[in-house]
mmCIF file of the protein (N, C-alpha, C, O) and its ligand, coordinates in Angstrom:
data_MODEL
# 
_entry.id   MODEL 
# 
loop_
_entity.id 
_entity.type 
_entity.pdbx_number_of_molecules 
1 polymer     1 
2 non-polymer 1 
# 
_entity_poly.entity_id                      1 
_entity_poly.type                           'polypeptide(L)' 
_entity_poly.nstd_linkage                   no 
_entity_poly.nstd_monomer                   no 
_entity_poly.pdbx_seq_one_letter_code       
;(UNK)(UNK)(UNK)(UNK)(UNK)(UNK)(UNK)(UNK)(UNK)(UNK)(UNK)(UNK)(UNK)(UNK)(UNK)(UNK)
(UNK)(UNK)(UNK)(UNK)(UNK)(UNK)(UNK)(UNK)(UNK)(UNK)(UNK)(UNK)(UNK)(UNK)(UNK)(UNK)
(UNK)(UNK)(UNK)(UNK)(UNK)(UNK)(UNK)(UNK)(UNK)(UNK)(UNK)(UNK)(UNK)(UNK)(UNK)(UNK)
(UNK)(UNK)(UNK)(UNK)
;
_entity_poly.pdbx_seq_one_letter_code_can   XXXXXXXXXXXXXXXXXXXXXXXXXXXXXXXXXXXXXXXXXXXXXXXXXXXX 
_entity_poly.pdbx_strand_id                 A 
# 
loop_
_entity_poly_seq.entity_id 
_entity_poly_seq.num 
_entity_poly_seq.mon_id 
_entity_poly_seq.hetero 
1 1  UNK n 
1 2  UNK n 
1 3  UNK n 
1 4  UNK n 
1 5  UNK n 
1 6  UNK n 
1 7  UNK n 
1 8  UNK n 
1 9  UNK n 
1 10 UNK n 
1 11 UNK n 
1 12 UNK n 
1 13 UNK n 
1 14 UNK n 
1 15 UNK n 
1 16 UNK n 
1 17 UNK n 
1 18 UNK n 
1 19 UNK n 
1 20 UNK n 
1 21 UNK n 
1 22 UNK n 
1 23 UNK n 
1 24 UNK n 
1 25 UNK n 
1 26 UNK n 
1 27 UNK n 
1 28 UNK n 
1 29 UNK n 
1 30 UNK n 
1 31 UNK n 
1 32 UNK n 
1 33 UNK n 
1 34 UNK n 
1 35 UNK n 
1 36 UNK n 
1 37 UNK n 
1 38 UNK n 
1 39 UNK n 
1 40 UNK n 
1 41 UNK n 
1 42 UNK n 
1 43 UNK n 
1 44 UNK n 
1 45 UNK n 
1 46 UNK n 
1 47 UNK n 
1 48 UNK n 
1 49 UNK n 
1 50 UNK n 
1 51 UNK n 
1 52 UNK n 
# 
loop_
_struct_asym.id 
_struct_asym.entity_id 
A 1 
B 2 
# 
loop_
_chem_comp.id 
_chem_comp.type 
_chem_comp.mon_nstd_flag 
UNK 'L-peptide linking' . 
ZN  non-polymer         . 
# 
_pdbx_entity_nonpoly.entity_id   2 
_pdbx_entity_nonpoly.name        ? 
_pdbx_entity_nonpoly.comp_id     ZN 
# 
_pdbx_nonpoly_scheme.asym_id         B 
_pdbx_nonpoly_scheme.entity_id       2 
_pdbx_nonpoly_scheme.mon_id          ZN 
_pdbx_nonpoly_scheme.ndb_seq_num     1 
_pdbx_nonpoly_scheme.pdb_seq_num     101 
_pdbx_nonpoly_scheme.auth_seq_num    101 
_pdbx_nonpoly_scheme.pdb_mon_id      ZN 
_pdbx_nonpoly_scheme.auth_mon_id     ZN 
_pdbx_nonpoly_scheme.pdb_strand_id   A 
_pdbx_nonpoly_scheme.pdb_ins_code    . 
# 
loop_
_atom_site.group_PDB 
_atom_site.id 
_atom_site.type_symbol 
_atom_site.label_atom_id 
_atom_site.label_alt_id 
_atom_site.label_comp_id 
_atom_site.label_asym_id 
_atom_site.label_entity_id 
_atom_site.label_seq_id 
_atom_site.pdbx_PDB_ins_code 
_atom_site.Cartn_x 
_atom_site.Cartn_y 
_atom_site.Cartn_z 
_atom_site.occupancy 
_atom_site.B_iso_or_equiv 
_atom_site.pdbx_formal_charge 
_atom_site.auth_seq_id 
_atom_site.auth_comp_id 
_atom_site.auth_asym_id 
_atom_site.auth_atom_id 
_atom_site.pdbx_PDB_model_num 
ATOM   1   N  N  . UNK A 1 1  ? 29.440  7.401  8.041   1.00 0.00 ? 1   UNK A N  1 
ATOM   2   C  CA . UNK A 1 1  ? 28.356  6.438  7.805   1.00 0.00 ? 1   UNK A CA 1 
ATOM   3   C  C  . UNK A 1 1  ? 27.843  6.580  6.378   1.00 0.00 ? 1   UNK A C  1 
ATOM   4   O  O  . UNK A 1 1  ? 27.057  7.404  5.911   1.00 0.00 ? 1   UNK A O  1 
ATOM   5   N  N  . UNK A 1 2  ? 28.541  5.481  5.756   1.00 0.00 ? 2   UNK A N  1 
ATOM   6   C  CA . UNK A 1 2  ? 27.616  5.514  4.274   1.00 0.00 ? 2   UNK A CA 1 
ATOM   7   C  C  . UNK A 1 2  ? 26.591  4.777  3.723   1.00 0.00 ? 2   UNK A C  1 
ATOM   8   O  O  . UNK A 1 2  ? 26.577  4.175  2.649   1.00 0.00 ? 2   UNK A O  1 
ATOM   9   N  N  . UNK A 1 3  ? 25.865  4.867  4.434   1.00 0.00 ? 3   UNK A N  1 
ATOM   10  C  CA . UNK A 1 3  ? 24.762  3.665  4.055   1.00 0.00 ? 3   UNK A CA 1 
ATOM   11  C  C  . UNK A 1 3  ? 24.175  4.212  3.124   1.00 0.00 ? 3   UNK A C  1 
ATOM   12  O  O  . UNK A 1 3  ? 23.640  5.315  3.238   1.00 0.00 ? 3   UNK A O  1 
ATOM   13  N  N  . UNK A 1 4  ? 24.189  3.303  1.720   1.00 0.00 ? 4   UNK A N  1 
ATOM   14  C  CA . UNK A 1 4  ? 23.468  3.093  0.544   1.00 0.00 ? 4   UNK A CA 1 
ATOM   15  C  C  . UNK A 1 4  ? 21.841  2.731  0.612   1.00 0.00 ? 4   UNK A C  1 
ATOM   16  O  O  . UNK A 1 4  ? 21.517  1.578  0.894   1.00 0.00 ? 4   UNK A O  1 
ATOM   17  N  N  . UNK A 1 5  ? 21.007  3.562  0.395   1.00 0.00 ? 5   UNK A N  1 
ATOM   18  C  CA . UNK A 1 5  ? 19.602  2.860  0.097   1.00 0.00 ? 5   UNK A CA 1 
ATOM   19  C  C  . UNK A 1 5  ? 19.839  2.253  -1.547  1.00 0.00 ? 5   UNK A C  1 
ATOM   20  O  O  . UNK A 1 5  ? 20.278  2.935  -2.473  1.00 0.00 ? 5   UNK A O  1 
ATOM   21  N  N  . UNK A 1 6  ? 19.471  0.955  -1.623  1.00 0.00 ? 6   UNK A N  1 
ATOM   22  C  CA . UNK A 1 6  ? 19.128  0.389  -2.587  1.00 0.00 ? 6   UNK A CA 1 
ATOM   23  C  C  . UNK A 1 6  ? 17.119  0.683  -2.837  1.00 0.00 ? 6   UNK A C  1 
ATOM   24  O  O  . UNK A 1 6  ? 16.228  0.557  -1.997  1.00 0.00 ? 6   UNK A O  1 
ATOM   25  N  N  . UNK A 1 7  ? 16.992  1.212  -4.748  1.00 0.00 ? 7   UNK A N  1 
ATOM   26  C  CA . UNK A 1 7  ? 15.662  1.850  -4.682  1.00 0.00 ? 7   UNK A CA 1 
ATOM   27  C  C  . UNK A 1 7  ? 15.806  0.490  -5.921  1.00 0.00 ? 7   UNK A C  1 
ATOM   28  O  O  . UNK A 1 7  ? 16.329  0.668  -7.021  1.00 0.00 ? 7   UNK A O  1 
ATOM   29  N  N  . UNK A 1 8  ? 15.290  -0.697 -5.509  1.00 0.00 ? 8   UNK A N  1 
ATOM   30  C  CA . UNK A 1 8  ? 15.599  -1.385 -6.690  1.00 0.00 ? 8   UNK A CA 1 
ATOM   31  C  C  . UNK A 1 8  ? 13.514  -1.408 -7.242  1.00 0.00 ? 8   UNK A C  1 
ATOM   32  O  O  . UNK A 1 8  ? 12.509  -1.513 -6.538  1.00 0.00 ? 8   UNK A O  1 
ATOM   33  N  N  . UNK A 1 9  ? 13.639  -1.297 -8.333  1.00 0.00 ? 9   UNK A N  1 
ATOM   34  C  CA . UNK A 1 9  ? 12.296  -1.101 -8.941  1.00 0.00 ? 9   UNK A CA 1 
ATOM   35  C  C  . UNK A 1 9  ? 11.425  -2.658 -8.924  1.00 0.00 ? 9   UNK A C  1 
ATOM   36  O  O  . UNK A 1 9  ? 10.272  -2.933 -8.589  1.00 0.00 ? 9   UNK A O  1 
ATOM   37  N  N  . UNK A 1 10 ? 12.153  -3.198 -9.261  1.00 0.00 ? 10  UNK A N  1 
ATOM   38  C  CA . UNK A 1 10 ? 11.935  -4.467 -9.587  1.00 0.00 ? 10  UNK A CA 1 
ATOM   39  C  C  . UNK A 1 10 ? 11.730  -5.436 -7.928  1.00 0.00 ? 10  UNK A C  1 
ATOM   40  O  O  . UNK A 1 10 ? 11.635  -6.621 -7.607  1.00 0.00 ? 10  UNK A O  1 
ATOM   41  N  N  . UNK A 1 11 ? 11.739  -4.133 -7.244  1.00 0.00 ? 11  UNK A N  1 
ATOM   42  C  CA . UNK A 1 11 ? 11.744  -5.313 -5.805  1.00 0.00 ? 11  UNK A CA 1 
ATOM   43  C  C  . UNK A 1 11 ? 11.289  -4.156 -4.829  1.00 0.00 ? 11  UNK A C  1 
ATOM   44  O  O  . UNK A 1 11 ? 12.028  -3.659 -3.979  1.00 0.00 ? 11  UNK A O  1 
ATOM   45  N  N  . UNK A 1 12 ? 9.779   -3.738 -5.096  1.00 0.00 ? 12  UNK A N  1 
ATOM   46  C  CA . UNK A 1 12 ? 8.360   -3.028 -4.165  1.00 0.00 ? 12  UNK A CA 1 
ATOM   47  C  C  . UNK A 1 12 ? 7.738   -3.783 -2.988  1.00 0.00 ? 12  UNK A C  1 
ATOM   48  O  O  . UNK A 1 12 ? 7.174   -4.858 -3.189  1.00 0.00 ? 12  UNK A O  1 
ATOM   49  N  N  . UNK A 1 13 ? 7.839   -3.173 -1.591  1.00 0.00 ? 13  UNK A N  1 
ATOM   50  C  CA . UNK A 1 13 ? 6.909   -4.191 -1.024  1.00 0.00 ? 13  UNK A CA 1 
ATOM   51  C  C  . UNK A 1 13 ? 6.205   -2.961 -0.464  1.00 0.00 ? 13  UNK A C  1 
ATOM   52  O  O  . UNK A 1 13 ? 6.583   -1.792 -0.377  1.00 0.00 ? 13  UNK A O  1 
ATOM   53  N  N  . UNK A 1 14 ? 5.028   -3.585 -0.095  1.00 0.00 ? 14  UNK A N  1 
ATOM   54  C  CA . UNK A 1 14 ? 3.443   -2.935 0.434   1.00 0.00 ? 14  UNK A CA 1 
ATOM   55  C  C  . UNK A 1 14 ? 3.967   -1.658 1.090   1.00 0.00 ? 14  UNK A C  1 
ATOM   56  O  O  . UNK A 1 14 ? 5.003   -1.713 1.753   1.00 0.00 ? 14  UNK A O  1 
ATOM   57  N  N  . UNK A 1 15 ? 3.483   -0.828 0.979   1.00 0.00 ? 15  UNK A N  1 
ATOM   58  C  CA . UNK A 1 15 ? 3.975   0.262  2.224   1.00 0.00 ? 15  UNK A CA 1 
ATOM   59  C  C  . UNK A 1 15 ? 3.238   0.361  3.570   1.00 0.00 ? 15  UNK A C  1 
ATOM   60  O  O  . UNK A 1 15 ? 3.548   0.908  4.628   1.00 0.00 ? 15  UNK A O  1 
ATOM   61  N  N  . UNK A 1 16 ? 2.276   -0.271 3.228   1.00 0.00 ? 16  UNK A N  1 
ATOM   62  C  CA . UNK A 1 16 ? 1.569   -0.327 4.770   1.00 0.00 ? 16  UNK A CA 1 
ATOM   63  C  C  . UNK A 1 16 ? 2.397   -0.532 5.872   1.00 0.00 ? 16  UNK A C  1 
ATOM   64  O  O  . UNK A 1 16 ? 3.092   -1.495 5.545   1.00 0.00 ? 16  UNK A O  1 
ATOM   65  N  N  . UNK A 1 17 ? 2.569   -0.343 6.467   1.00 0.00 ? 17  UNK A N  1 
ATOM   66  C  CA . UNK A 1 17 ? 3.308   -0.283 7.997   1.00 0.00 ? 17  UNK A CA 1 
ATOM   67  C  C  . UNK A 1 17 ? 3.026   -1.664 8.459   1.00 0.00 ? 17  UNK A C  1 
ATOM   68  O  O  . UNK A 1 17 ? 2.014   -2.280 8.792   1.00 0.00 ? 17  UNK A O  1 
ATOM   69  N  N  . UNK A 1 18 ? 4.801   -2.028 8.315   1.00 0.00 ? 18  UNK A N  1 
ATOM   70  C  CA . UNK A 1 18 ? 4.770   -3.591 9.143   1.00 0.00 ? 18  UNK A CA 1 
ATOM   71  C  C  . UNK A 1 18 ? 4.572   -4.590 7.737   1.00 0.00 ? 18  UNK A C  1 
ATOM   72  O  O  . UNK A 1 18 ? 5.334   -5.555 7.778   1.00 0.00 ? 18  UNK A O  1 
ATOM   73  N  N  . UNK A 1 19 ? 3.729   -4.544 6.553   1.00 0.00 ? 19  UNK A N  1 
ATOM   74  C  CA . UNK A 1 19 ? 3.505   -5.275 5.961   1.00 0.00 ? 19  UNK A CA 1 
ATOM   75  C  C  . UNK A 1 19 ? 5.076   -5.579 4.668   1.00 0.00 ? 19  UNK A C  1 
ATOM   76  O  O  . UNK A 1 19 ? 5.645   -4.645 4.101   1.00 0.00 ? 19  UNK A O  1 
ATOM   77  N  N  . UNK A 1 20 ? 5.300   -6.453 4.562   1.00 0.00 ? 20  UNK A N  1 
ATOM   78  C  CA . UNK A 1 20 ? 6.757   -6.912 3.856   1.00 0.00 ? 20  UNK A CA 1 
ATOM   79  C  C  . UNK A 1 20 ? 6.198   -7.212 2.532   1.00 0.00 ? 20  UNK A C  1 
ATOM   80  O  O  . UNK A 1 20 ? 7.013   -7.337 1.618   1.00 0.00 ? 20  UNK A O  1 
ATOM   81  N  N  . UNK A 1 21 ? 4.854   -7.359 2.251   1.00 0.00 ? 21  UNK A N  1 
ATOM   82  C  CA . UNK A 1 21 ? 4.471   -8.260 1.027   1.00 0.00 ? 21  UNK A CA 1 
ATOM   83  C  C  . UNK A 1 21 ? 5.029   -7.306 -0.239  1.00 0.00 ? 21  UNK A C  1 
ATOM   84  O  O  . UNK A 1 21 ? 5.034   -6.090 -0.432  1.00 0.00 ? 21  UNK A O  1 
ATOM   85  N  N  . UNK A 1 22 ? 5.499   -8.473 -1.005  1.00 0.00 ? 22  UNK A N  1 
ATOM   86  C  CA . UNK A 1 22 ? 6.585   -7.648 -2.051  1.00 0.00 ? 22  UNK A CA 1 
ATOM   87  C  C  . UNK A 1 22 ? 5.254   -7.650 -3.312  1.00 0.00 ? 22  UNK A C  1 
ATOM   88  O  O  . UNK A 1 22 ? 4.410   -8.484 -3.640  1.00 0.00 ? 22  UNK A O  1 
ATOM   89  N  N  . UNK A 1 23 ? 5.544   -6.477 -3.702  1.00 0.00 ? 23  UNK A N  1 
ATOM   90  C  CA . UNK A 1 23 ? 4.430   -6.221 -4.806  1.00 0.00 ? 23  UNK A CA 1 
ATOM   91  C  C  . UNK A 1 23 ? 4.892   -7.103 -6.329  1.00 0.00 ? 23  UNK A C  1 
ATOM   92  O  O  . UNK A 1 23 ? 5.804   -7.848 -5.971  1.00 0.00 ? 23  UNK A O  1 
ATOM   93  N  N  . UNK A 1 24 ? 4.735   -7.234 -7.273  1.00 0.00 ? 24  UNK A N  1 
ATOM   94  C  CA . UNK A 1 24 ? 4.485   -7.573 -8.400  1.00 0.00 ? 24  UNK A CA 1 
ATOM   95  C  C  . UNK A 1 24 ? 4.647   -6.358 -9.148  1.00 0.00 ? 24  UNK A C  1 
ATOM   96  O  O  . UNK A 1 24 ? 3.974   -5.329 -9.093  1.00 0.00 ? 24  UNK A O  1 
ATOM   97  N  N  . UNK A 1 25 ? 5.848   -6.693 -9.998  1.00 0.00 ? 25  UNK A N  1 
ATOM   98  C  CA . UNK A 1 25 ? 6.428   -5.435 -11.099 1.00 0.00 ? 25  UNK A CA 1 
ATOM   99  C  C  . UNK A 1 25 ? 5.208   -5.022 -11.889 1.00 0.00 ? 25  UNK A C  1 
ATOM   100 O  O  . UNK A 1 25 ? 5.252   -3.970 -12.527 1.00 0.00 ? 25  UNK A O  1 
ATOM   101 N  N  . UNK A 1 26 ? 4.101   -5.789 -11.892 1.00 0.00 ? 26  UNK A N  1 
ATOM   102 C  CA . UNK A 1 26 ? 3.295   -5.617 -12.919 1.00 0.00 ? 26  UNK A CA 1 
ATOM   103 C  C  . UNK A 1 26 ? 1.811   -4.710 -12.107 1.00 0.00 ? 26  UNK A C  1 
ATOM   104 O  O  . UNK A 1 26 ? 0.904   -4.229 -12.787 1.00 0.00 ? 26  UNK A O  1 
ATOM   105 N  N  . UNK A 1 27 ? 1.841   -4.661 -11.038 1.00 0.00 ? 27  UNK A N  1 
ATOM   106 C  CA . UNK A 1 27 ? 1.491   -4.208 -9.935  1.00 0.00 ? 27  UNK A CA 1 
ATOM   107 C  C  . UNK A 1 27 ? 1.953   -2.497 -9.643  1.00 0.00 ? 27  UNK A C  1 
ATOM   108 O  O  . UNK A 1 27 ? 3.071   -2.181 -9.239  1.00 0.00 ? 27  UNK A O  1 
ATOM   109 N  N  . UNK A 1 28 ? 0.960   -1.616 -9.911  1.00 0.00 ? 28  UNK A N  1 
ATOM   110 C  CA . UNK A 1 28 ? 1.116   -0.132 -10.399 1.00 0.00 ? 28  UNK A CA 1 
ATOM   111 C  C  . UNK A 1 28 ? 0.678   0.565  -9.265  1.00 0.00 ? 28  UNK A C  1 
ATOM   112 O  O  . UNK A 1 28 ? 0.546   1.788  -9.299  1.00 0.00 ? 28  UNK A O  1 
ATOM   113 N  N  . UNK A 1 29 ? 0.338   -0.389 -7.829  1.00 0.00 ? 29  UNK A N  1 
ATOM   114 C  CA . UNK A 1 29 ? -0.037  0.062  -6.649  1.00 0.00 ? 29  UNK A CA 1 
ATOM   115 C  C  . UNK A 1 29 ? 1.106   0.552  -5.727  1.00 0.00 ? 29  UNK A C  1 
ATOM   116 O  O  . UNK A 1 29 ? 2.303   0.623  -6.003  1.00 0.00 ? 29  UNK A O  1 
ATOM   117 N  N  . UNK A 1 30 ? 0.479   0.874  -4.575  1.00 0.00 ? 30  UNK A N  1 
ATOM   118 C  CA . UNK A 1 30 ? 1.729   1.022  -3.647  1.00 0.00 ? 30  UNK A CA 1 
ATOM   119 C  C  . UNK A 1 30 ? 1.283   0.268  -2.288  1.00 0.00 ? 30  UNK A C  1 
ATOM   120 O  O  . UNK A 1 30 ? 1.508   0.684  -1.151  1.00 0.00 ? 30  UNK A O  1 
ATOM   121 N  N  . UNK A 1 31 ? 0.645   -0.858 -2.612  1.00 0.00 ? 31  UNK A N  1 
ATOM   122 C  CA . UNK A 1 31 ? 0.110   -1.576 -1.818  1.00 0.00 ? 31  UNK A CA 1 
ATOM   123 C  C  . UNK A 1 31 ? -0.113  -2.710 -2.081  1.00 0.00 ? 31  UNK A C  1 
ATOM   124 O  O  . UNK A 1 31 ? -0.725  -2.830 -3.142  1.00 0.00 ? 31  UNK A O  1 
ATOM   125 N  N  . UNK A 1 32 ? 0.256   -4.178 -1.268  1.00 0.00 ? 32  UNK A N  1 
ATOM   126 C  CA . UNK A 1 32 ? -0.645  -5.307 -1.745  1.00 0.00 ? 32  UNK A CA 1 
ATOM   127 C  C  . UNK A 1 32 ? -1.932  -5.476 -1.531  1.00 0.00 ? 32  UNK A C  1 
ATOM   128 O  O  . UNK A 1 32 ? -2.590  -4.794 -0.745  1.00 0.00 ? 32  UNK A O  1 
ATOM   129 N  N  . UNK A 1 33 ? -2.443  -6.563 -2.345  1.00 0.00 ? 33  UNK A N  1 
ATOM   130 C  CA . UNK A 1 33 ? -4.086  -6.268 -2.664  1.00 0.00 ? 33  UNK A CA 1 
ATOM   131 C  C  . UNK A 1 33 ? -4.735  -6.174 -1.723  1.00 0.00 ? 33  UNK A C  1 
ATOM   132 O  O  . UNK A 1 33 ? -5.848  -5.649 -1.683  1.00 0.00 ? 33  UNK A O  1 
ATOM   133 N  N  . UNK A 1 34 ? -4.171  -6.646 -0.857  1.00 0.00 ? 34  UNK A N  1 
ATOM   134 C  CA . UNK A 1 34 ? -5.009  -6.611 0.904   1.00 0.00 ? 34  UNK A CA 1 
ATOM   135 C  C  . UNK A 1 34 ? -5.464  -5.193 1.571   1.00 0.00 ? 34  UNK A C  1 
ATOM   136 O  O  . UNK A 1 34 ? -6.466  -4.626 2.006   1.00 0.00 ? 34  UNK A O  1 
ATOM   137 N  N  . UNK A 1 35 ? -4.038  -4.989 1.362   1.00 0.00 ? 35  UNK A N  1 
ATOM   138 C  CA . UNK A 1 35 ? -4.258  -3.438 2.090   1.00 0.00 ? 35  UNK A CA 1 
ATOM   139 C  C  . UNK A 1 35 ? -4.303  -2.159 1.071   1.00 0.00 ? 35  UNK A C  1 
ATOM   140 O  O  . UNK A 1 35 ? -4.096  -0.946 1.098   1.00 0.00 ? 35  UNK A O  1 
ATOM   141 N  N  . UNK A 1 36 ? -4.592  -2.898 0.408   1.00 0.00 ? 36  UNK A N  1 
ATOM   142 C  CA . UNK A 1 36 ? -4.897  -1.785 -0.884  1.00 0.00 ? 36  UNK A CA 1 
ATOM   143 C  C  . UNK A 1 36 ? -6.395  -1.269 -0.580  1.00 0.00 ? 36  UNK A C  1 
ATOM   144 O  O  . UNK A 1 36 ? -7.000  -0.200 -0.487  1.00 0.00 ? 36  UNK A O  1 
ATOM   145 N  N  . UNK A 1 37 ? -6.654  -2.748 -0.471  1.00 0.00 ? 37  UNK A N  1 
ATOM   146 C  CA . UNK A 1 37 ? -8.791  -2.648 0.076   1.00 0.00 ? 37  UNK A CA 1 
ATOM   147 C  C  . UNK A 1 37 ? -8.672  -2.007 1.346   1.00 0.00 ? 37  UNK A C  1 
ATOM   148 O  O  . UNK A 1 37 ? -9.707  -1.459 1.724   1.00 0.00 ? 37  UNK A O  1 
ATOM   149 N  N  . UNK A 1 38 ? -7.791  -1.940 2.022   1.00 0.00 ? 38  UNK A N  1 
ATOM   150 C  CA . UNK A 1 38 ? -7.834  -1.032 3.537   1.00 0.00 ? 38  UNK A CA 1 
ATOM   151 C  C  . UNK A 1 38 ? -8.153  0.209  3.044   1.00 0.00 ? 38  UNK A C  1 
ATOM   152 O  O  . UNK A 1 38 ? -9.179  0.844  3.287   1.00 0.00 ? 38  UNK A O  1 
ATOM   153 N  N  . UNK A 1 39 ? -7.199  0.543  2.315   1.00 0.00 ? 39  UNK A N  1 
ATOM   154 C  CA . UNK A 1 39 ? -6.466  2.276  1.866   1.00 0.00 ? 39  UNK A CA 1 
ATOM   155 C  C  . UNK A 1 39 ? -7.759  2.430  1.327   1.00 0.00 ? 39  UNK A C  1 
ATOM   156 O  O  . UNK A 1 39 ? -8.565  3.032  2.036   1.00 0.00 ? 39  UNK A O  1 
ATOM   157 N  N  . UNK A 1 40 ? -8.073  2.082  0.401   1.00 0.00 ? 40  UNK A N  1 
ATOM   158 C  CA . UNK A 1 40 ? -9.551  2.537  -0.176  1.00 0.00 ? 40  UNK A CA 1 
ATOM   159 C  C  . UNK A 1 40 ? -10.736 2.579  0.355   1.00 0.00 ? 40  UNK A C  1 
ATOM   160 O  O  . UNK A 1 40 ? -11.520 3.485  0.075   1.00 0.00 ? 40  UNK A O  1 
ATOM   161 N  N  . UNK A 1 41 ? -11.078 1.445  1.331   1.00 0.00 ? 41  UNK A N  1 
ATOM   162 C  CA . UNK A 1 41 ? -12.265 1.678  2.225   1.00 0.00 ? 41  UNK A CA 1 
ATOM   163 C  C  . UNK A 1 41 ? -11.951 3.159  3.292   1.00 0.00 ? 41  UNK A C  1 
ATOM   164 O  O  . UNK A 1 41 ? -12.836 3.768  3.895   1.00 0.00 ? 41  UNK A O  1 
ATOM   165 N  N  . UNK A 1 42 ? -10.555 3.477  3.306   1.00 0.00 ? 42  UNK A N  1 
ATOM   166 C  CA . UNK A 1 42 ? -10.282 4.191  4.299   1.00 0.00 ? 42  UNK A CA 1 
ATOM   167 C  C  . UNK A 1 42 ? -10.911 5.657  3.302   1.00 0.00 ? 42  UNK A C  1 
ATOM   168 O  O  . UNK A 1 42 ? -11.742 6.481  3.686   1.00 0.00 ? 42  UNK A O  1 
ATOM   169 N  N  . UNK A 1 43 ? -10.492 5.632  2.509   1.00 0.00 ? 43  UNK A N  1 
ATOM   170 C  CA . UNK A 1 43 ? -10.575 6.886  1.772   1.00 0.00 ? 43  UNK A CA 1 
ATOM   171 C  C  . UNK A 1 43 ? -12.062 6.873  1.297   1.00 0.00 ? 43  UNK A C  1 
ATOM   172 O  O  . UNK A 1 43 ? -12.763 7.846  1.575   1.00 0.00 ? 43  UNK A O  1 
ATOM   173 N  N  . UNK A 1 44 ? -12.455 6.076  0.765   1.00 0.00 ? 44  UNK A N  1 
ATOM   174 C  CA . UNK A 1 44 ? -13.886 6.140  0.780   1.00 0.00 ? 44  UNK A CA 1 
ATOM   175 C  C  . UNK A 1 44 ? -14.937 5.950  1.829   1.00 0.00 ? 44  UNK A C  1 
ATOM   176 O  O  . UNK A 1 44 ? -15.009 4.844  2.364   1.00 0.00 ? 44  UNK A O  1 
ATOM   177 N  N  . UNK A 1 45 ? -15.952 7.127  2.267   1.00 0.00 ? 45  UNK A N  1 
ATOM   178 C  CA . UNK A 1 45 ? -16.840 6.329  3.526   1.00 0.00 ? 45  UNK A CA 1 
ATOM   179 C  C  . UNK A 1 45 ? -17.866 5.816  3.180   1.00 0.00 ? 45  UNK A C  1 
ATOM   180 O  O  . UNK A 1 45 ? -18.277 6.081  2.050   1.00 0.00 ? 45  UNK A O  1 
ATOM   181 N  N  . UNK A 1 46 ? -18.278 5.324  3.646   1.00 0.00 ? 46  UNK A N  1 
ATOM   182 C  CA . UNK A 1 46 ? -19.321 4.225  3.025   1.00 0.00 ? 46  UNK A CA 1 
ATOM   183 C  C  . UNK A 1 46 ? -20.343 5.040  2.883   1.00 0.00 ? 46  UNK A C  1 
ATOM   184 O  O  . UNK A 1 46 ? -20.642 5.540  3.968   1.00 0.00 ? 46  UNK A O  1 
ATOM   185 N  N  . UNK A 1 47 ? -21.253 5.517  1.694   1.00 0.00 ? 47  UNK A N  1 
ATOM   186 C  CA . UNK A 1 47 ? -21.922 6.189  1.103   1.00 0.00 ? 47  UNK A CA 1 
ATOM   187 C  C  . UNK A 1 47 ? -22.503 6.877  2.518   1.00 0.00 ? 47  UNK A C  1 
ATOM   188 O  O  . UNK A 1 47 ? -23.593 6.566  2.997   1.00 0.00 ? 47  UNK A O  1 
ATOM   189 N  N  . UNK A 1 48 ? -21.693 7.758  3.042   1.00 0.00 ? 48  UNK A N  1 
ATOM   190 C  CA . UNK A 1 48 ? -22.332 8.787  4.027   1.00 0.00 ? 48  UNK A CA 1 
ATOM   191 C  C  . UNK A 1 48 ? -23.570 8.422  4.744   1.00 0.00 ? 48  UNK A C  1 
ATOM   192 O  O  . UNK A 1 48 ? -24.650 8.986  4.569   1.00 0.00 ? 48  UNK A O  1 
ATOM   193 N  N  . UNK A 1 49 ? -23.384 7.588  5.443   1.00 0.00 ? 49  UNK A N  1 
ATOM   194 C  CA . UNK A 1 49 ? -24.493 6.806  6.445   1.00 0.00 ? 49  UNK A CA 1 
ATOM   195 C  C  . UNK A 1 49 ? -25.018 8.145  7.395   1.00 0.00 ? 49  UNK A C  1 
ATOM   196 O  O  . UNK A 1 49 ? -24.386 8.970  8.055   1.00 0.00 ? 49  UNK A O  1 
ATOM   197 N  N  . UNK A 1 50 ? -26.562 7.940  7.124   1.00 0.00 ? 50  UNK A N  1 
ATOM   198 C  CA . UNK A 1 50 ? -27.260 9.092  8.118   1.00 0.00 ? 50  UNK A CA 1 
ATOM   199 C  C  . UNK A 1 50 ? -27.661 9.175  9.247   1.00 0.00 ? 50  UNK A C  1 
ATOM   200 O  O  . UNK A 1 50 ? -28.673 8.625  9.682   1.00 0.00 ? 50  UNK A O  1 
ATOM   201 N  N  . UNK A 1 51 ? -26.881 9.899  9.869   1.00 0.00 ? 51  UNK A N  1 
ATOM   202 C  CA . UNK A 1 51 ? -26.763 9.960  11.223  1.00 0.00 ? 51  UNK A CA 1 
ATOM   203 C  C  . UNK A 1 51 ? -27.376 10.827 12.198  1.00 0.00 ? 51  UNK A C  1 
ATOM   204 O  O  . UNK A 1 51 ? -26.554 11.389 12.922  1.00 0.00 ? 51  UNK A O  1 
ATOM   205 N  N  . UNK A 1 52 ? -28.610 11.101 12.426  1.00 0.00 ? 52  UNK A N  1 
ATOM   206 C  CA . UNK A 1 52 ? -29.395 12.319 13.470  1.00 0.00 ? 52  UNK A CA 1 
ATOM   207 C  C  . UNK A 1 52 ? -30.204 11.917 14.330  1.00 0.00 ? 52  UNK A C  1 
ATOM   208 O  O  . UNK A 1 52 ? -30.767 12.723 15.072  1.00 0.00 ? 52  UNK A O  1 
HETATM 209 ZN ZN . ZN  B 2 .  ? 0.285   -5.118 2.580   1.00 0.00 2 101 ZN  A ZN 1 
# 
């Protein structure tokens, strides 16, 4: 079994799971803009809401 991965640069899509959207060479993300705002709301919490 020789299956070739093609790593073509010029042809990125979103890595989000499930998502196909092909990025833009000019595009330095690893995400389209959509779920880019996911990844980041994910990583950021919303200024630590107080909870007691
Ligand atoms: Zn996406």
């Amino acid at each position: 079994m020789a299956k070739k991965i093609k790593l073509n640069r010029k042809h990125r899509v979103c890595r989000f799971t499930g998502c196909r959207h092909v990025l833009s060479i000019y595009n330095l993300q690893s995400y389209c803009h959509v779920h880019q705002q996911v990844i980041i709301s994910r990583d950021m919490p919303l200024m630590s809401l107080d909870k007691r």
